[in-house]
N, C-alpha and C positions, 0 to 999 in steps of 0.2 A: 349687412346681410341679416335678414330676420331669422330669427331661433325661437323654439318653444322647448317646455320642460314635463317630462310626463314620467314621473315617480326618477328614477336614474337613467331613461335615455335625455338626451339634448340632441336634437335636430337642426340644423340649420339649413338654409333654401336659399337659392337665389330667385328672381322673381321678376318679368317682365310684362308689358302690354297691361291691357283692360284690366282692372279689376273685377269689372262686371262681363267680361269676356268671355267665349268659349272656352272652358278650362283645359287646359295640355298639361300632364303631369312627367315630366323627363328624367327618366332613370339611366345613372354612366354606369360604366362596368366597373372592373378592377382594374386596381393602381391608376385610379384617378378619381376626381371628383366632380361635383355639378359646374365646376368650370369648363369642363369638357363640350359641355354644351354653348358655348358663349357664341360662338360662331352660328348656329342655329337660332339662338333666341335674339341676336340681335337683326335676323333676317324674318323674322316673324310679323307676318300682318298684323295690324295694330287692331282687329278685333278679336285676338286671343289673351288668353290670358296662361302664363306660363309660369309652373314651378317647378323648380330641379334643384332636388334634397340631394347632398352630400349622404352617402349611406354610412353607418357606422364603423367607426373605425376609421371613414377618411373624412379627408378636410378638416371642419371644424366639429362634426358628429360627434358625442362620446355615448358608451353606456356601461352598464356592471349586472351582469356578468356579460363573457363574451360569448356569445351566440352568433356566429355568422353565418348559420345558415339558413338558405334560399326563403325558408318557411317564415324565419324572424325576420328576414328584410323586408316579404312582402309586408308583415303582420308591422312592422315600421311604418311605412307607406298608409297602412289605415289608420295609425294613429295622426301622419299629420293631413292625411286627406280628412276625415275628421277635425281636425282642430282652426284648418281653414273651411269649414262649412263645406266642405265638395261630398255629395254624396256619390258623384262621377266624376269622371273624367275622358278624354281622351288620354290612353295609356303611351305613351313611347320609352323605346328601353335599347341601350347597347351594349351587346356583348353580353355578363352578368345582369345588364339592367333586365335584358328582357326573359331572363329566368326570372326576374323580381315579379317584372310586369305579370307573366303569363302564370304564375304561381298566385299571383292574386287573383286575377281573374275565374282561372279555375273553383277556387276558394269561395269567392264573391261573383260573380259572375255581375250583376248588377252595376259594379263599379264602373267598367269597363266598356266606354262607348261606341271604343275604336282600339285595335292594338297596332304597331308600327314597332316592328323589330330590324332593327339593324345591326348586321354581323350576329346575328342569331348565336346562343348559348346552344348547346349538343343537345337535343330534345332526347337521347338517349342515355345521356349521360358522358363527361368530356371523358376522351380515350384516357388511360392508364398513361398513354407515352409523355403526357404533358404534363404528368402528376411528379415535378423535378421539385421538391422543395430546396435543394440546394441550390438551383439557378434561382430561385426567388430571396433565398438570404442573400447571397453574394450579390443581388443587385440591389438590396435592401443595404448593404453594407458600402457601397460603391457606387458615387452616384456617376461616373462616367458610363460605367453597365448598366447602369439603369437608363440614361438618355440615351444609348446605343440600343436599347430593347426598344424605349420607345417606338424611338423611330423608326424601329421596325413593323408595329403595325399601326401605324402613321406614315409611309414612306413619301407622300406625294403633299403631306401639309407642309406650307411654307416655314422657312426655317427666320422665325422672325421674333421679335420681342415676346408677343404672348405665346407663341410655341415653347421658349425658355421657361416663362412664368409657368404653363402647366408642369413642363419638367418639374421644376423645383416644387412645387405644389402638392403633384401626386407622389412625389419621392416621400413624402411627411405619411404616409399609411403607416398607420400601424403594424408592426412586423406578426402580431396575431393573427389581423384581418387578412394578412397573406396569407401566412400557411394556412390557417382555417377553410379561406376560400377554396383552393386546391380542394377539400376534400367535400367542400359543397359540389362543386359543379360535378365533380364524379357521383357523389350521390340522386343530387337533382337527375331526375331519371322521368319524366312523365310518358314519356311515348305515345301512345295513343292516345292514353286519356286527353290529349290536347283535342282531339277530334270533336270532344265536348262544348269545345269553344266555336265551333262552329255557326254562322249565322252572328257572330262578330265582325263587322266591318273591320278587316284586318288585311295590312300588307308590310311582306320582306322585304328587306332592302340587303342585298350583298355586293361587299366590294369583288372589281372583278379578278385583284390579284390579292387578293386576302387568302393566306395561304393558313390560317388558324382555325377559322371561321368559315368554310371555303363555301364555295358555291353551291356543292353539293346537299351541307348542312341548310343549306338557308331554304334550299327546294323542297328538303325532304321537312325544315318546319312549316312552307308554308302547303305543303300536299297536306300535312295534318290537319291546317284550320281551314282547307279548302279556298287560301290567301292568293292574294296576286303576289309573284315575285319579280322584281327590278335588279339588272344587275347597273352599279355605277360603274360606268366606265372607269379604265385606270386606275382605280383608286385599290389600296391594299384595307384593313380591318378597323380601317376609320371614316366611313363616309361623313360622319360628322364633321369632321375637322377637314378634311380631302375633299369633299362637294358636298358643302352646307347647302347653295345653292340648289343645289338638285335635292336633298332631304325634302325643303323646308317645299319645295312646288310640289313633289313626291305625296307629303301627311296633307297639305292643303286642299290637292285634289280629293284626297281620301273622306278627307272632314266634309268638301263640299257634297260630294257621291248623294244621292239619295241613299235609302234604305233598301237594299235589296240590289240597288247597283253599284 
């Protein structure tokens, strides 16, 4: 797994397809990392080219100080879109990813060739009822609480070897980048100003029993950017992992779309 070093963060990425590819840059949420995406990247046509950074605090990420919020993930993201020569990409993001995503865009606008949000992050900011720090120690401290969360918004990925492996994987977050998060996504607030992004080749993706992330949120991000929205059949706040399948035909159609359709 390649890593780079820029003053005290260290980033690391996983990394498939073309080199010289159409660039895909893939952001997971929380309590997990760019393994999250494996099931997408290895369904990925062989003219893309695809990276999916661990964000800080998980995986193999480190930095000093702790900054977790939404502003320093995306301001991450430029450092190593940057250091692999990408002055764009295709953004995709899940969950937290795509506060990350859609906070740089905003930011940079230029970056951003295409946006693909799945299970959409609160564009108004996550409700108060989810801001439980003590359900996130106690799963932090317990990893049977913690693979029973999982699996809750995972409900329909197969319960098989690499399913295990993410468990134990994303259980290693740092107990910071938990609590911290909590208090990004409640502040992460853009609301309208998303409407700026408009004229972005941009499409939602909601699970259809995603009860976190619900259908509702996914409508009302993509009425902002004026985006197409998909619901995945069946699937609860992982279409990633629940229908890679359908993602990966999903961002494919979007990438091939002309401009303006």
């Amino acid at each position: 797994m390649p890593s780079l070093q820029s003053g005290s963060l260290t980033i690391h990425w996983s990394t498939r397809g073309n080199e010289h590819g159409e660039p895909v840059v893939f952001v997971h949420g929380n309590w997990t990392t760019s393994l999250f995406w494996r099931p997408v990247l290895d369904r990925l046509p062989a003219r893309f080219r695809a990276v999916a950074p661990d964000l800080r605090g998980r995986g193999q990420s480190r930095t000093e100080p702790h900054d977790y919020s939404v502003g320093r993930l995306a301001q991450d993201l430029v450092v190593l879109m940057d250091a692999l020569g990408l002055s764009s990409a295709h953004l995709v993001g899940h969950s937290l990813g795509t506060a990350v995503v859609l906070e740089l865009a905003l930011v940079e606008r230029a970056r951003a060739r295409s946006l693909t949000l799945v299970a959409p992050a609160w564009p108004d900011g996550m409700p108060r009822a989810y801001h439980l720090p003590e359900r996130q120690r106690l799963a932090q401290e317990n990893v049977a609480l913690f693979a029973a969360a999982f699996r809750g918004i995972a409900p329909t990925a197969p319960d098989d070897a690499f399913f295990q492996e993410l468990v134990a994987e994303s259980h290693h977050q740092r107990p910071e980048a938990t609590m911290a998060t909590l208090d990004a996504l409640c502040d992460w607030a853009p609301g309208d100003r998303l409407r700026a992004l408009a004229g972005i080749p941009a499409l939602v993706i909601s699970g259809e029993r995603d009860m976190l992330s619900t259908r509702d949120v996914g409508k009302r991000t993509a009425d902002l950017l004026g985006a197409r929205h998909e619901i995945a059949a069946g699937v609860g706040h992982s279409p990633n992992l629940e229908a890679p399948d359908t993602v990966v035909a999903l961002l494919d159609s979007l990438v091939k779309a002309p401009a303006g359709g």
